[in-house]
C-alpha positions as CSV (number, residue, x, y, z in Angstrom):
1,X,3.0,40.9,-62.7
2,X,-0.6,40.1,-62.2
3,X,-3.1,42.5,-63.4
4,X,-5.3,44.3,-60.6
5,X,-8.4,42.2,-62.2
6,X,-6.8,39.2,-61.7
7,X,-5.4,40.6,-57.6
8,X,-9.0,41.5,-56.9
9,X,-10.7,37.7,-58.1
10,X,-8.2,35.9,-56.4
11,X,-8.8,38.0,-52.8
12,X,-12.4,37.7,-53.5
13,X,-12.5,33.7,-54.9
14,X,-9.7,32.9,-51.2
15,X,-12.4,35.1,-49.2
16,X,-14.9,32.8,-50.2
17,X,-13.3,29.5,-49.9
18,X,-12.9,31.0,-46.2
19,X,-16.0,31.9,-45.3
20,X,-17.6,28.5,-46.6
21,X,-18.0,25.6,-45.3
22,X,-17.2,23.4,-48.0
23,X,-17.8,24.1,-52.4
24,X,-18.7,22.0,-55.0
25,X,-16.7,22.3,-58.0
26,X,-18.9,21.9,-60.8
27,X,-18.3,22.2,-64.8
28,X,-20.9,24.3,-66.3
29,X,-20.1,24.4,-70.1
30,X,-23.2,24.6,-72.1
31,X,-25.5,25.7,-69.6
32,X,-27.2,30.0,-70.9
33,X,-26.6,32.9,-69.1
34,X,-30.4,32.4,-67.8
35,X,-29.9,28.9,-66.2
36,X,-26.8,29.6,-64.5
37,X,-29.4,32.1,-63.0
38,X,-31.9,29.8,-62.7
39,X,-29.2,27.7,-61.3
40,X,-28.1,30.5,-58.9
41,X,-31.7,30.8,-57.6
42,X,-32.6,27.1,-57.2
43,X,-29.0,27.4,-54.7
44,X,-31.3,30.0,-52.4
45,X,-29.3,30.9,-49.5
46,X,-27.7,27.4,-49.0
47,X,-24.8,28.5,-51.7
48,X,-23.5,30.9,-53.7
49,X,-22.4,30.4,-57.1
50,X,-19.8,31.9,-58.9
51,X,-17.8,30.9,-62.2
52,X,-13.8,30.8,-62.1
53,X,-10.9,30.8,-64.4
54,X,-8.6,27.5,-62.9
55,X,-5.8,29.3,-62.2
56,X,-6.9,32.0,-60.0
57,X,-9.0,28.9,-58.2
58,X,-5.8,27.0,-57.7
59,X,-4.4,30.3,-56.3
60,X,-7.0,31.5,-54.6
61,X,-7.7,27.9,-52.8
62,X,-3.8,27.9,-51.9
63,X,-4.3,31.3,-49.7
64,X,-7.1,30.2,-48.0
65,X,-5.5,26.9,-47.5
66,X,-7.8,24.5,-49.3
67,X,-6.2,21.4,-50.9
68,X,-7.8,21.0,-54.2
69,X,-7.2,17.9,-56.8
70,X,-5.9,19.1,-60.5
71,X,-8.5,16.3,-62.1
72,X,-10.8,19.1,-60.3
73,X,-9.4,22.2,-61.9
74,X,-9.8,20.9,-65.8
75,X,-12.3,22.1,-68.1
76,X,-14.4,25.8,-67.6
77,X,-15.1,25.6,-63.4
78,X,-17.8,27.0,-61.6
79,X,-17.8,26.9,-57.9
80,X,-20.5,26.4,-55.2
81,X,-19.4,28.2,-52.1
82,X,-22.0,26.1,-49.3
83,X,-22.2,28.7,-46.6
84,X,-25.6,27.3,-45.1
85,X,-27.1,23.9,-45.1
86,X,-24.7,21.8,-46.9
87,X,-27.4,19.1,-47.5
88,X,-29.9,22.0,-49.2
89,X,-27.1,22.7,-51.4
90,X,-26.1,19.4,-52.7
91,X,-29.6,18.5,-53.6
92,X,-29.9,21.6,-55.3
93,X,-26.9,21.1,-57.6
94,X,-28.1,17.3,-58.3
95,X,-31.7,18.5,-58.9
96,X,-30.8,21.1,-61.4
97,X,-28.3,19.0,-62.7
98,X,-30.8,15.9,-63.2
99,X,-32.7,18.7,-65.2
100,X,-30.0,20.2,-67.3
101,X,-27.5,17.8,-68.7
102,X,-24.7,20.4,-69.3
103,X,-24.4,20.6,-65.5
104,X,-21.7,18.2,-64.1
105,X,-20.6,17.8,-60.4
106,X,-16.9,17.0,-60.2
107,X,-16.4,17.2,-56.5
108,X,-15.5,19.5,-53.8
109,X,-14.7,19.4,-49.8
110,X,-16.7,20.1,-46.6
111,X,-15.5,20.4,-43.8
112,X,-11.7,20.1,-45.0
113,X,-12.9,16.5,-46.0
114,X,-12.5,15.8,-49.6
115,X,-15.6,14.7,-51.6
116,X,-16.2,12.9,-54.3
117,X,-19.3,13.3,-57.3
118,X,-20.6,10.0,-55.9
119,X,-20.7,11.6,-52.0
120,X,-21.6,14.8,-52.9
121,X,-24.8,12.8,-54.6
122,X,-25.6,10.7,-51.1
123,X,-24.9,13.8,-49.4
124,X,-28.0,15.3,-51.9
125,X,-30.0,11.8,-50.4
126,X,-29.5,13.0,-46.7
127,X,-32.2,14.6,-44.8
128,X,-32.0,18.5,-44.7
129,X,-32.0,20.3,-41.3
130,X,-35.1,21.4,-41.5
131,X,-36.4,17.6,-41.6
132,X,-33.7,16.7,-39.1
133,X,-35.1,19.6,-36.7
134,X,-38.4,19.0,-37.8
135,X,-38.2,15.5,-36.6
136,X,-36.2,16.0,-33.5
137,X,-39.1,18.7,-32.5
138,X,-41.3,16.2,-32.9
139,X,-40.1,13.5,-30.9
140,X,-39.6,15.9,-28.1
141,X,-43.4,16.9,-28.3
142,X,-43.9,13.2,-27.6
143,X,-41.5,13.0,-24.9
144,X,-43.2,16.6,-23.1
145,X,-46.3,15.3,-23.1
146,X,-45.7,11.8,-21.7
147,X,-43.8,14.3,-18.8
148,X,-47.1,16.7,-18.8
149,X,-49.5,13.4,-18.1
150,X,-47.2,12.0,-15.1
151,X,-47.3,15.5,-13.4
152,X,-51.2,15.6,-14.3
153,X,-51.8,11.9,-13.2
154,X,-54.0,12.3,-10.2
155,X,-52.3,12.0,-6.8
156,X,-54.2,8.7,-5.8
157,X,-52.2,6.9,-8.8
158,X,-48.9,8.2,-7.3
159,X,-50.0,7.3,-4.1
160,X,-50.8,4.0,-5.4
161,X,-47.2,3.5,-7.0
162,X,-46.0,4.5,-3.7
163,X,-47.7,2.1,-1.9
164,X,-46.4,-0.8,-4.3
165,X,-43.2,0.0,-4.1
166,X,-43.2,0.3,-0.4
167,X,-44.8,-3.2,-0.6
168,X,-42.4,-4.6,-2.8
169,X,-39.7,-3.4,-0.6
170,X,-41.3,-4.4,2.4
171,X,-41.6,-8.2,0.3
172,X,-38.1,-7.9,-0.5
173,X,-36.3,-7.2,3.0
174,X,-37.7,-11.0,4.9
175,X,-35.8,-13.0,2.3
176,X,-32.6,-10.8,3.2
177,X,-33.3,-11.2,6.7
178,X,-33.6,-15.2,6.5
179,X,-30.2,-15.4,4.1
180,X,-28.6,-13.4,6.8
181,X,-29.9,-15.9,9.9
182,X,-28.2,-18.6,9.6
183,X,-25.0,-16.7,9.7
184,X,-26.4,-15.5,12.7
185,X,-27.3,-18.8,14.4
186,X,-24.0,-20.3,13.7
187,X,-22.1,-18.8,17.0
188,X,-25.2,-20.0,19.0
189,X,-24.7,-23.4,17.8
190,X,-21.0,-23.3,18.5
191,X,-21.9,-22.2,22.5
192,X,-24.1,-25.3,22.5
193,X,-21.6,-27.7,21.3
194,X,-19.2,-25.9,24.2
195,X,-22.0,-26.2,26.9
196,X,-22.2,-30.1,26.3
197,X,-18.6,-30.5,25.7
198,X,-18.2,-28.8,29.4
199,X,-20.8,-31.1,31.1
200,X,-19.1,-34.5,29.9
201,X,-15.6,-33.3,30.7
């Protein structure tokens, strides 16, 4: 029977993998007791970091039902639970791990989608939200004041563009009206030819 230690990490390891978003499953042998708090720091509120025996991952991942790969679980495990930007925390782990060599990414999930080292690294080279926001606000600053000129454009321009599109209209309607003609003319001519055909008979 397991011990009430070992009850209480798996409950609080499957609460985790639930609340996340996706973890990073890193191997952390080597690294002090102050760089894993370095570590935990350089995570900010992105992740949270926490170091795991195997089996009560593998257990705790099975509750919560997360699918993780064995080649994951080998070697002492560490685990980044991403509960904020996902982006943030990947370039954390690669930054710090960059820095300290003892640090190894071994993959993870996001989203219920399995990752890789090598995607969990382009997913480090992605723009952060902030950016992403950041850029979005911009471009929609551009796009408000374009709107803000065209209400503030004095009223003879829109007068103006009124008045050429009436004209263009107005340019636009004689060339229907001589396509349609013809059409027109046609039962006129036909009354003609009947009127002559009449006067010889």
């Amino acid at each position: 029977m397991a011990s009430p230690d070992k009850v209480a990490a798996v409950a609080e390891l499957a609460e985790s993998f639930r609340e996340s978003n996706g973890a990073v499953l890193t191997e952390y042998r080597g690294l002090t007791v102050k760089q894993l708090q370095d570590l935990r720091r350089s995570l900010g509120e992105s992740a949270s970091y926490a170091v795991a025996k195997n089996t009560l991952t593998k257990i705790a991942a099975k509750e919560a039902g997360v699918e993780i790969s064995e080649e994951l679980l080998t070697g002492p495990t560490a685990i980044a639970f991403i509960t904020g930007d996902p982006v943030e925390a990947a370039k954390g782990l690669r930054d710090f791990a960059k820095a300290n060599d003892p640090l190894v990414i071994k993959g993870g999930f996001l989203d219920g989608k399995v990752l890789g080292a090598d995607e969990i690294k382009k997913l480090a080279d992605l723009e952060s939200r902030e950016v992403l926001l950041a850029k979005l606000a911009g471009a929609m600053k551009g796009t408000l004041q374009n709107a803000v000129s065209l209400f503030n454009a004095p009223l003879a321009q829109t007068a103006r563009l009124v008045g050429a599109l009436e004209a263009k209209r107005a340019e636009e309607a004689p060339a229907e009206t001589a396509a349609e003609a013809p059409a027109e003319a046609a039962p006129a001519a036909e009354a003609d030819a009947d009127a002559a055909d009449t006067t010889e008979g």
